[in-house]
ZAVOVO-38238 format. One record per residue: residue in three letters; x negated, y negated, z of N, C-alpha, C in turn. Coordinates in steps of 0.05 Angstrom, whole numbers, plus 5000, padded with zeros to 4 digits. Atoms other than C-alpha are relative to their C-alpha. Layout:
SITE  aa n.px n.py n.pz ca.px ca.py ca.pz c.px c.py c.pz
SITE ala    X    Y    Z     X     Y     Z    X    Y    Z
...
This chain:
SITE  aa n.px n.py n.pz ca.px ca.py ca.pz c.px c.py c.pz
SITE unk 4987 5025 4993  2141  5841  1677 4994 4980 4979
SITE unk 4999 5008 5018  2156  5791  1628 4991 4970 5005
SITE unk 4996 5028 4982  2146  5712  1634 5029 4984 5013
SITE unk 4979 5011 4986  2219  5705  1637 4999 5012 5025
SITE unk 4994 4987 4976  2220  5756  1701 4987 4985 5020
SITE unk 5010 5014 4979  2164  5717  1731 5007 4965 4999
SITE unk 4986 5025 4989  2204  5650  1718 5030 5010 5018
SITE unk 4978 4999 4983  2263  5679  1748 5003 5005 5030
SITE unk 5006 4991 4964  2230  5708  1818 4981 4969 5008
SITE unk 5003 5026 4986  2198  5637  1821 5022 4990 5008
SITE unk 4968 5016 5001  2276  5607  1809 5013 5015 5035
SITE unk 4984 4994 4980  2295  5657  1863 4993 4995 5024
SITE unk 5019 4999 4972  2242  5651  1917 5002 4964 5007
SITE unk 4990 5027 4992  2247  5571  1916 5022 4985 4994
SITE unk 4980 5021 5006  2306  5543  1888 4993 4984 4973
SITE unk 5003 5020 5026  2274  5503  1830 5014 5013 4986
SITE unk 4987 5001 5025  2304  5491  1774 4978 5023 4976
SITE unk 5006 4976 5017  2294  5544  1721 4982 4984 4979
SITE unk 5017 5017 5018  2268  5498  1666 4977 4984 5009
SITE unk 5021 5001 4996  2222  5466  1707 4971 5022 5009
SITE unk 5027 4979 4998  2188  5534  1729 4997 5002 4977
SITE unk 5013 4993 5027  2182  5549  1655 4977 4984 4983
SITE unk 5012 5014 5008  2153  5491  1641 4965 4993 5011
SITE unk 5014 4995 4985  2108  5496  1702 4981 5020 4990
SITE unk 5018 4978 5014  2083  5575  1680 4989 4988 4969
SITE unk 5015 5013 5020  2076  5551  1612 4970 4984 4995
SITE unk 5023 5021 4993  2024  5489  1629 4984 5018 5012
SITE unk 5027 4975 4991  1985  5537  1669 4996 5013 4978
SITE unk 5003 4978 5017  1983  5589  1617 4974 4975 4973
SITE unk 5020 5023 5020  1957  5525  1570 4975 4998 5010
SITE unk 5027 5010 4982  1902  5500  1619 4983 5024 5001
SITE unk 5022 4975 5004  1876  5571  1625 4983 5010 4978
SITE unk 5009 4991 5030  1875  5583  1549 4980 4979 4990
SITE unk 5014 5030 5014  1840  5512  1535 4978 4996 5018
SITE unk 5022 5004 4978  1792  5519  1597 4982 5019 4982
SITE unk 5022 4979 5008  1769  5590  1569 4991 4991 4973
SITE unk 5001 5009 5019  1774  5560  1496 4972 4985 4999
SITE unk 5028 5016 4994  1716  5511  1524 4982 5013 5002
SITE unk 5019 4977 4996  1676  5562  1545 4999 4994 5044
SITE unk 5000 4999 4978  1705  5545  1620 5010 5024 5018
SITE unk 4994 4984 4986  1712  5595  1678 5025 4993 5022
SITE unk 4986 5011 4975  1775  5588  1713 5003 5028 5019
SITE unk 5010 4988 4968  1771  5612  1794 5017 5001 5011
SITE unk 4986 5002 4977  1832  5623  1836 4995 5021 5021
SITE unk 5014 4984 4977  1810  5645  1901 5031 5019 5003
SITE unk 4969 4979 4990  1857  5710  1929 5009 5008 4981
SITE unk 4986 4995 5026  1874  5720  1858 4988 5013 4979
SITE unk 5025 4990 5021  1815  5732  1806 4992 4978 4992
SITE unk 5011 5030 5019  1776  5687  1752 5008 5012 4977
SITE unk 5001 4997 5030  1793  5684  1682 4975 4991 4997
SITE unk 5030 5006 5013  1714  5687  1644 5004 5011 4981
SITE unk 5010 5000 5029  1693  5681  1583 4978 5020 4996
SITE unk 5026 4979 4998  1651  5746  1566 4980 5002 4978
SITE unk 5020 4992 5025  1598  5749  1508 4990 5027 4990
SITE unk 5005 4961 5013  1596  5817  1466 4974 4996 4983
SITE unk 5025 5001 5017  1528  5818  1438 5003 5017 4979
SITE unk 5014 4993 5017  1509  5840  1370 5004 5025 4991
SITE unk 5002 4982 5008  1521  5905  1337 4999 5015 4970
SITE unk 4991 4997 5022  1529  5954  1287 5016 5019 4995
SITE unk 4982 4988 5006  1582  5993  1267 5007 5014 4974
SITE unk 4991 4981 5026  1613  6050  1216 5023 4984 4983
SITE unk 4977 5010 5009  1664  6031  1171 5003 5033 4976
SITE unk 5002 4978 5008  1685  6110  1160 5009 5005 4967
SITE unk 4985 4993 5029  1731  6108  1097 4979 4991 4976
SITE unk 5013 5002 5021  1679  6073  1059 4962 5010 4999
SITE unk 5022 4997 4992  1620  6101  1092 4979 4983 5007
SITE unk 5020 5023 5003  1581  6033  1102 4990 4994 5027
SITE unk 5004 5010 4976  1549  6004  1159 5003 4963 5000
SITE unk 4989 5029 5006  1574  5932  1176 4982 4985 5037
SITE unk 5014 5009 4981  1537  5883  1228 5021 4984 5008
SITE unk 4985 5007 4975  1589  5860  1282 4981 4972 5015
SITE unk 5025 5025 4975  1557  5784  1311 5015 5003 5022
SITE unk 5000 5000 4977  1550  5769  1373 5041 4981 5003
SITE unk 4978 5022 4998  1622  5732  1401 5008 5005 5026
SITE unk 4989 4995 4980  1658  5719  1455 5032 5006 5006
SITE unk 4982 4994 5002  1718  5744  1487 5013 4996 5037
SITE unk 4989 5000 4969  1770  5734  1554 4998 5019 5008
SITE unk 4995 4975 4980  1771  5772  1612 5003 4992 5023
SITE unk 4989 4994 4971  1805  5781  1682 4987 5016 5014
SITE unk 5010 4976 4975  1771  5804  1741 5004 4988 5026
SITE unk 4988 5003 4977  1807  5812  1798 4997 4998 5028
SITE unk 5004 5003 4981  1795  5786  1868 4995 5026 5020
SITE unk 5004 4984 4985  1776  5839  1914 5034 5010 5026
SITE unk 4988 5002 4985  1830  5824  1960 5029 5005 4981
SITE unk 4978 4978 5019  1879  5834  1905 4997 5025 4984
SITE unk 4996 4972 5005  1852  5895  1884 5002 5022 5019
SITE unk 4986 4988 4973  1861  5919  1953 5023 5000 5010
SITE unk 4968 4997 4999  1929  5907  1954 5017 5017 4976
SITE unk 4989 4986 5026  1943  5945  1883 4999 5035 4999
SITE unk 5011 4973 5004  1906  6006  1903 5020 5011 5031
């Protein structure tokens, strides 16, 4: 499913106007990206949290040239899904 598909089953399920759902998903999609960007956790209950995860430290091959290369620590997004929506998926 695409973002147009999920502006269009919003458009169909209420009536709004098409450009304002887009405009609507959009701004969310921002607020999420600029929350995690902070290093904020966003929470929708029934739904999941978007978190910010921290990959610690490594080291790694780099085969073609045979070397070993040190990987820092960083962070990275992640989705984990409400219980109650993973009980509806399964």
């Amino acid at each position: 499913m695409t973002k147009a598909d999920i502006v269009n089953e919003i458009y169909k399920s209420t009536g709004i106007d098409k450009a304002a759902v887009l405009t609507t998903v959009e701004r969310f999609m921002e607020v999420v990206k600029d929350s995690l960007a902070n290093g904020e956790n966003v929470y929708l209950r029934g739904f999941g949290s978007f978190i910010v995860k921290t990959r610690s430290e490594k080291t790694a091959r780099n085969i073609s040239k045979n070397t070993t290369i040190i990987i820092p620590e960083h962070k990275i997004p992640a989705f984990k899904p409400a219980r109650v929506f993973m009980n509806e998926v399964k």
